[in-house]
Structure formats: C-alpha cells, structure tokens
C-alpha positions as CSV (number, residue, x, y, z in Angstrom):
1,X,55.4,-17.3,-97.4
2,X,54.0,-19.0,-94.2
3,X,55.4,-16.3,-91.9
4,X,53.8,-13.9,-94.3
5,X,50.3,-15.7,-94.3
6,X,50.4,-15.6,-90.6
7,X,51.4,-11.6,-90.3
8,X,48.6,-11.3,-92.4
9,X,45.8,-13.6,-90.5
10,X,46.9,-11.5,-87.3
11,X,46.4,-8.1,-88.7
12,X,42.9,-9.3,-90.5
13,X,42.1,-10.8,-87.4
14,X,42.8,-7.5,-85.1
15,X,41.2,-5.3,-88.1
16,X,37.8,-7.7,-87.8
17,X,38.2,-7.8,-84.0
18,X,38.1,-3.9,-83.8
19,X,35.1,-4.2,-86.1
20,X,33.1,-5.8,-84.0
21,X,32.1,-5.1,-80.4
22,X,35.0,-6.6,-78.4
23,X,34.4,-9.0,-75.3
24,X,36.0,-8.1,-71.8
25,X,38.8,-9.6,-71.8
26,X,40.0,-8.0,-75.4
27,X,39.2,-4.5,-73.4
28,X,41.3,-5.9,-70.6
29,X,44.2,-7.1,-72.8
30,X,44.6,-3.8,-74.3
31,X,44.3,-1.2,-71.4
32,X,46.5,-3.5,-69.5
33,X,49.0,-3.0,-72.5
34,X,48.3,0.8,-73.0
35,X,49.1,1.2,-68.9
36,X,52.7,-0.6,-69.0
37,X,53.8,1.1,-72.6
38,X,54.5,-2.4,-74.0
39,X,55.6,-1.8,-77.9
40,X,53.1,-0.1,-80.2
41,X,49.7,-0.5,-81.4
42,X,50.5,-3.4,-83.3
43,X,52.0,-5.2,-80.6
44,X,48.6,-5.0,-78.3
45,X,46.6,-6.0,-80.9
46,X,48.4,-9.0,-82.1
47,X,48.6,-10.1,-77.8
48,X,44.9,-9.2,-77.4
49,X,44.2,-11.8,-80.5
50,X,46.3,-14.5,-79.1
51,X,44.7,-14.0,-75.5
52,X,40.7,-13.8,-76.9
53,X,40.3,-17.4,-75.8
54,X,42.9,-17.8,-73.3
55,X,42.3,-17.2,-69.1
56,X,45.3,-15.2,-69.1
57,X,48.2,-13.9,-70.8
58,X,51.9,-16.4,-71.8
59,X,55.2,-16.0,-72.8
60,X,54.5,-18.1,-75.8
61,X,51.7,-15.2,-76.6
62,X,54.5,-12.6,-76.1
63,X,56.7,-13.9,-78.1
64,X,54.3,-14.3,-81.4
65,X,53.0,-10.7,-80.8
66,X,56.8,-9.3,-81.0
67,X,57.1,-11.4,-84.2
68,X,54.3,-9.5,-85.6
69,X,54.9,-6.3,-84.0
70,X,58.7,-6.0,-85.6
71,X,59.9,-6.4,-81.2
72,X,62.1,-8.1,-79.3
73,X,62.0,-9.3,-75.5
74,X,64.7,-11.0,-73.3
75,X,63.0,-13.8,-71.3
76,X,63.2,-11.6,-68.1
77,X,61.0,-8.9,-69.9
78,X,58.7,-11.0,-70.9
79,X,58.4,-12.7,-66.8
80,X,58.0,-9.1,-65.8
81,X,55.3,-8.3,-67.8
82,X,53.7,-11.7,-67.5
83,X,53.5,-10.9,-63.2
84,X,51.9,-7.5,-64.4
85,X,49.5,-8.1,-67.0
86,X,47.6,-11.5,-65.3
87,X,47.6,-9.3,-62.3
88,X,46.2,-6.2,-63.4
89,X,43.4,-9.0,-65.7
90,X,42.6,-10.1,-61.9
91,X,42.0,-6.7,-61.1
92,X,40.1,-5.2,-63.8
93,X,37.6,-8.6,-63.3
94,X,36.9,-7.3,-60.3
95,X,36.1,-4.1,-61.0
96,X,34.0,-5.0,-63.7
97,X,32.1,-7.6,-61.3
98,X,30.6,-4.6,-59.1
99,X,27.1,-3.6,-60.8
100,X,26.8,0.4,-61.4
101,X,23.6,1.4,-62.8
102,X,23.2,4.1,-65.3
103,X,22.2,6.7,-63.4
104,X,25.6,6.6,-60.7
105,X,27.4,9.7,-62.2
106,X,31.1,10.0,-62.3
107,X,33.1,11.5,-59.8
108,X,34.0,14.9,-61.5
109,X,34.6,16.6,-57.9
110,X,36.2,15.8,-54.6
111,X,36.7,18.4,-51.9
112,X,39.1,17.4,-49.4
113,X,37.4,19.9,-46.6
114,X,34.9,19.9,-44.0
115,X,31.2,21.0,-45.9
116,X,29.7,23.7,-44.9
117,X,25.8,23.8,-44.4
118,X,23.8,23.3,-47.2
119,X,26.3,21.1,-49.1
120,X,28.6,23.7,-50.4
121,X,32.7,23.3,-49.5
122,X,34.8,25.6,-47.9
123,X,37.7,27.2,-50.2
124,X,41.4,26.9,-50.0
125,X,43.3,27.5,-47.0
126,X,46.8,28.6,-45.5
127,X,49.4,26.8,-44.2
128,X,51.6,29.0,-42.2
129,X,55.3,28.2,-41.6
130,X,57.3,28.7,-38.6
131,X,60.8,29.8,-38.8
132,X,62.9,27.0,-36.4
133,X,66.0,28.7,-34.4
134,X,68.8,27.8,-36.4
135,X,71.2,24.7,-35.1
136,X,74.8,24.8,-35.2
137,X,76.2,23.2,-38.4
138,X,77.8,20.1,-38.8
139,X,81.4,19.4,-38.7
140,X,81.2,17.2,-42.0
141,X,79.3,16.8,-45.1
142,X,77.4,14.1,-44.2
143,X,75.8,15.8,-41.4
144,X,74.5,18.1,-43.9
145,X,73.9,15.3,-46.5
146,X,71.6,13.8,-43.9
147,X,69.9,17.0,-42.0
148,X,66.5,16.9,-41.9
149,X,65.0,20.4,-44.3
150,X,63.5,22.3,-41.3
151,X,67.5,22.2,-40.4
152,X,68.7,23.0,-44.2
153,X,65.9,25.9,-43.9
154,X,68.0,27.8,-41.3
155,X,71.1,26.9,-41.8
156,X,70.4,28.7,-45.1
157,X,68.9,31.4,-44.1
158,X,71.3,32.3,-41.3
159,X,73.9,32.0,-44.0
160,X,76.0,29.4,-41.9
161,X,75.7,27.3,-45.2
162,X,75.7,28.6,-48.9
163,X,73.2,26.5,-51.6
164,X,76.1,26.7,-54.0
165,X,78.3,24.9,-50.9
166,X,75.0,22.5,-50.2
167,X,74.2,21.7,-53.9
168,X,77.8,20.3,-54.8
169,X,77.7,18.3,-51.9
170,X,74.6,17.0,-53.1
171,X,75.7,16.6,-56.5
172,X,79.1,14.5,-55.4
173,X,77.2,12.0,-54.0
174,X,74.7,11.4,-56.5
175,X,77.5,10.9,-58.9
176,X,79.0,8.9,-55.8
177,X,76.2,5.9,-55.5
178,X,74.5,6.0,-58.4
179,X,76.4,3.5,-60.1
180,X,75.3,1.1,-57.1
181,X,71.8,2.7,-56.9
182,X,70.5,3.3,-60.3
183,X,68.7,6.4,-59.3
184,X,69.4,9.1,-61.5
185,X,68.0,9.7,-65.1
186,X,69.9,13.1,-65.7
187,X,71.7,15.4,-63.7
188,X,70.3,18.7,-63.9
189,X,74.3,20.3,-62.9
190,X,73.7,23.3,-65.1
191,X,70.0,24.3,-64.3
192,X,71.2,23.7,-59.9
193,X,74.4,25.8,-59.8
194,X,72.5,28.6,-61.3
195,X,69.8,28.2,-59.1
196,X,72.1,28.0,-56.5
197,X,73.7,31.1,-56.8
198,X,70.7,32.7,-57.3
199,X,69.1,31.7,-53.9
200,X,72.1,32.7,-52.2
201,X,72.1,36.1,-53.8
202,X,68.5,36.7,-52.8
203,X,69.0,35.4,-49.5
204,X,72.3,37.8,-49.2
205,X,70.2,40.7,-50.1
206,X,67.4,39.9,-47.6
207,X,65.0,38.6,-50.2
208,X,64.2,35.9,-48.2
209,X,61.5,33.1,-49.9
210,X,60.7,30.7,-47.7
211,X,61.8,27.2,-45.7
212,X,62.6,25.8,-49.6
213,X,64.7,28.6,-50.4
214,X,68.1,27.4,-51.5
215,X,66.9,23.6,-50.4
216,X,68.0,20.7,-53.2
217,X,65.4,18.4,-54.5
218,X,65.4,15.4,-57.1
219,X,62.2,15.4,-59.2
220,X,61.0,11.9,-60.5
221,X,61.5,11.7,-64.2
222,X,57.4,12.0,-64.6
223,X,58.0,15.1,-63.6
224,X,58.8,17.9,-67.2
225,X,61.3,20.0,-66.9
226,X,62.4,21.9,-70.4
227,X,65.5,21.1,-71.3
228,X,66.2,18.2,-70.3
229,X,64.8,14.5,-70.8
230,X,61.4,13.4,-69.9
231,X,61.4,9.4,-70.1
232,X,59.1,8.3,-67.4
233,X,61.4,5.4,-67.1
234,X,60.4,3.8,-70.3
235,X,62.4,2.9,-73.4
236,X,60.7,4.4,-76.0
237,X,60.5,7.9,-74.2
238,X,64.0,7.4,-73.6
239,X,65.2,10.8,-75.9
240,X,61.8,12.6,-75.3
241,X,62.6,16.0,-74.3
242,X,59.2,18.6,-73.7
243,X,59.0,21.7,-73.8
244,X,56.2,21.9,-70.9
245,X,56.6,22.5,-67.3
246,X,55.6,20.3,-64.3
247,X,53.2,22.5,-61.8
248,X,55.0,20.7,-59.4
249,X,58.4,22.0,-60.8
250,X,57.3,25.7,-61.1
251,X,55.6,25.7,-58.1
252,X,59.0,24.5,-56.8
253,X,60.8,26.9,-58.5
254,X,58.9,29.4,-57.5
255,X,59.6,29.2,-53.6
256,X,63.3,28.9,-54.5
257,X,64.1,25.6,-54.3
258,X,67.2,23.6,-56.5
259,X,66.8,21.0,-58.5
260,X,69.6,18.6,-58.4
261,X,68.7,16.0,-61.2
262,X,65.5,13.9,-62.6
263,X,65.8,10.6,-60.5
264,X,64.9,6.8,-62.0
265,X,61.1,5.6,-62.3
266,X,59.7,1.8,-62.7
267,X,58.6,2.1,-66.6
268,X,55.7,4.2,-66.6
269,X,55.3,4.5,-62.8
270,X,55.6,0.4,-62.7
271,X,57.6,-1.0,-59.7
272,X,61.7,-0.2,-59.7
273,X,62.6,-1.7,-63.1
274,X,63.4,1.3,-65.8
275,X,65.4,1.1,-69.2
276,X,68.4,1.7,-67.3
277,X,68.3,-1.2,-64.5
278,X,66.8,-1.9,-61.4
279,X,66.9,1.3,-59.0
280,X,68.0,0.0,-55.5
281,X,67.3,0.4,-52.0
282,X,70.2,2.5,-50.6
283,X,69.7,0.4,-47.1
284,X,70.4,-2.6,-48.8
285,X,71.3,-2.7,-52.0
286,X,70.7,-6.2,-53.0
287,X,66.8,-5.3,-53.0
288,X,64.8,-2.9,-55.5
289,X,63.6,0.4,-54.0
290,X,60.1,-1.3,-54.3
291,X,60.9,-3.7,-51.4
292,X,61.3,-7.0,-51.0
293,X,59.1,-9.9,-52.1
C-alpha cells in the first residue's frame, strides 16, 4: 500500500505540475529528457518532479522515476545519463540567460551565398566534377579497402575494378572488425549486390553516372532506408522499420552509389554508446569513436 500511495502522489503531482505554469528548470528537465529518448512520458515526468527543487539531476532521482515509470537502469546507464542531463541543464541556463525581446523574429531563412544588391540571395549553383586519369590498381585488397574515392571513381569506370568485386570486399571486412568495432547496425548484403550489379551493367553499357557510380557507402542508422531497420541507436527504436526514404539516401541512390550497411549511432545522435555497445575507434580500439576524455 505505501508503494501504491507513492505511485500515486507522483502522478497527482506531475498531473498538478502540468496544470500549472511550470518553472525553468521543470522545462529543462523534460526537453533534456525528450533529447536523449530516456523511457516514456511517465518516466520524465516522475524525474522532472523529483528534480523541481533540486540544482541538478541524481541517481537516487533516477532510480525512483524507473520505479514509477515500470524501467530499469544498470548503474552505468544511469552515470551516462547523469554526465548528459546536468550538462545539457548548464547549457540550457545559459541560453535562457541571454535577453531576446519580442520583437527578434526567428530565423526561418539562411542563405549560405553571397547577397546580391538590394538584399535578395543568389540561387543554387553547380559543382562540376573532373574525371581524374585512372591509377593502376592495387595488387591486394587492402589497397582498394583503403583508396581514396577519386581513385574508386576511375578504377570503376575504366572497368579495372567491378562494384560487385569492390562491394564484397567491403562487406568481408565489415563482417571482419565489427565484432571489435561495434559499427554496424544491419548489413544491407541484399539491397548492395543488387546495386552492384547494376552499376556495373550501366557502366558496361556506357551509361556512365558520375564519380559515385558503383562507390560503397555506410549510411548512419538516422538515416531511413525501407526495408530495413531504422533505430537511431536507441533501444526502444530497436525493431522500428519505415517505410520512408532518407533524401540523403535517394539522392545517393540516385548518382549510383552502393550502400553497404546502416552503421552504429550514440543513442539518438549522443556520443558512441548505442543499445548494442560502445562503437570503437578503429585506430585504437580501447577508445570510443567519440575520442578520448
């Protein structure tokens, strides 16, 4: 019956606290939450109540708010989201200490070029490619493994290398380290090979794309791709699969490139540290991809 009277004070208290007009550090407390994906609604609100008279966030505070919230935290989850959230409070002070008056309006536009007179901005430009002589290729996979893409580019198009050849070499070694590296999310085997075999076909025939045609790449797991998962590194999205497609992935696509497999992302975008492990640095991998301390 206690633990039941004290579920219930906590949910009266976040129903009342949503009521009324909530100070700056419940608005802190819960975007903070919201931004690293921490459990559900629930679980922000009962945190934000513990926090309301607190100077910043504790494990203690975690651990009542996954009582309430139906959760469960290992210590280190907890210390990681501890570093996170009293840092991000820090920042979100700060930003609230600079004084904007009513009448600063929003930034709706940006335009990255030069303005012409008058105010107005120029429109979209052009990049134009040049076409590099092609080198001789390497005697080993790893040469190719390692060649820079303005290399890839003509080795491809001169045909001295196939994408089929070039994509299972990519493949083998992402099967290779990831068990030491914790990069990959899902292989995208199927989705590459026929890819593959299509940019060599078009490239066979003369219909040549571009410097990305028949080039492997690894998409970040923000990154939509039907089909396959979508988890932005994050446990609950760990099954989500959409049926919408990244710009970045058509656009991709579009100029012929391969994709090879959805690589690892900190939870939400946050540091190295995903559902899956700790994605390390392939230089040395004793130390996250996010650097060292």
């Amino acid at each position: 019956m206690e633990n039941v009277r004290t579920l219930n004070g906590a949910a009266d208290a976040s129903v009342v606290a949503e009521q009324m007009e909530v100070g700056l550090q419940r608005r802190e407390m819960l975007k903070i939450l919201g931004g690293l994906g921490v459990g559900s609604a629930v679980f922000g609100r009962a945190l934000a109540a513990r926090a309301e008279d607190e100077a910043m966030v504790t494990k203690e505070m975690i651990k009542q708010a996954e009582w309430v919230a139906g959760l469960e935290f290992t210590d280190d989850e907890r210390e990681l989201m501890l570093e996170g959230m009293n840092e991000a409070l820090g920042e979100y002070s700060r930003l609230r200490a600079v004084e904007l008056a009513n009448d600063v309006p929003p930034a709706l536009s940006f335009y990255p070029s030069s303005p012409l007179e008058g105010g107005a901005a120029t429109g979209r430009g052009a990049i134009g490619m040049t076409e590099s002589a092609a080198p001789q290729r390497g005697s080993s996979d790893e040469d190719l493994a390692f060649a820079p893409v303005t290399e890839l580019a003509a080795l491809l198009r001169t045909r001295q290398v196939s994408s089929v050849e070039l994509t299972r070499i990519c493949l083998d070694r992402l099967r290779r380290f990831d068990p030491v590296l914790k990069c990959v999310i899902s292989l995208t085997e199927e989705l590459s090979l026929k890819q593959a075999q299509r940019a060599d076909r078009e490239i066979a025939a003369g219909r040549y794309r571009g410097p990305l045609h028949g080039v492997p790449w690894g998409a970040k797991d923000l990154l939509a791709v039907p089909g396959y998962r979508t988890t932005w590194g994050a446990k609950p999205y760990e099954d989500q699969v959409r049926t919408d497609k990244s710009a970045v992935v058509s656009r991709l696509e579009e100029a012929g490139a391969v994709l090879l497999a959805k690589l690892s992302v900190g939870a939400l975008a946050w540091g190295d540290v995903w559902y899956g492990g700790t994605t390390k640095n392939p230089w040395n991998p004793e130390q996250g991809s996010s650097g060292c301390e």
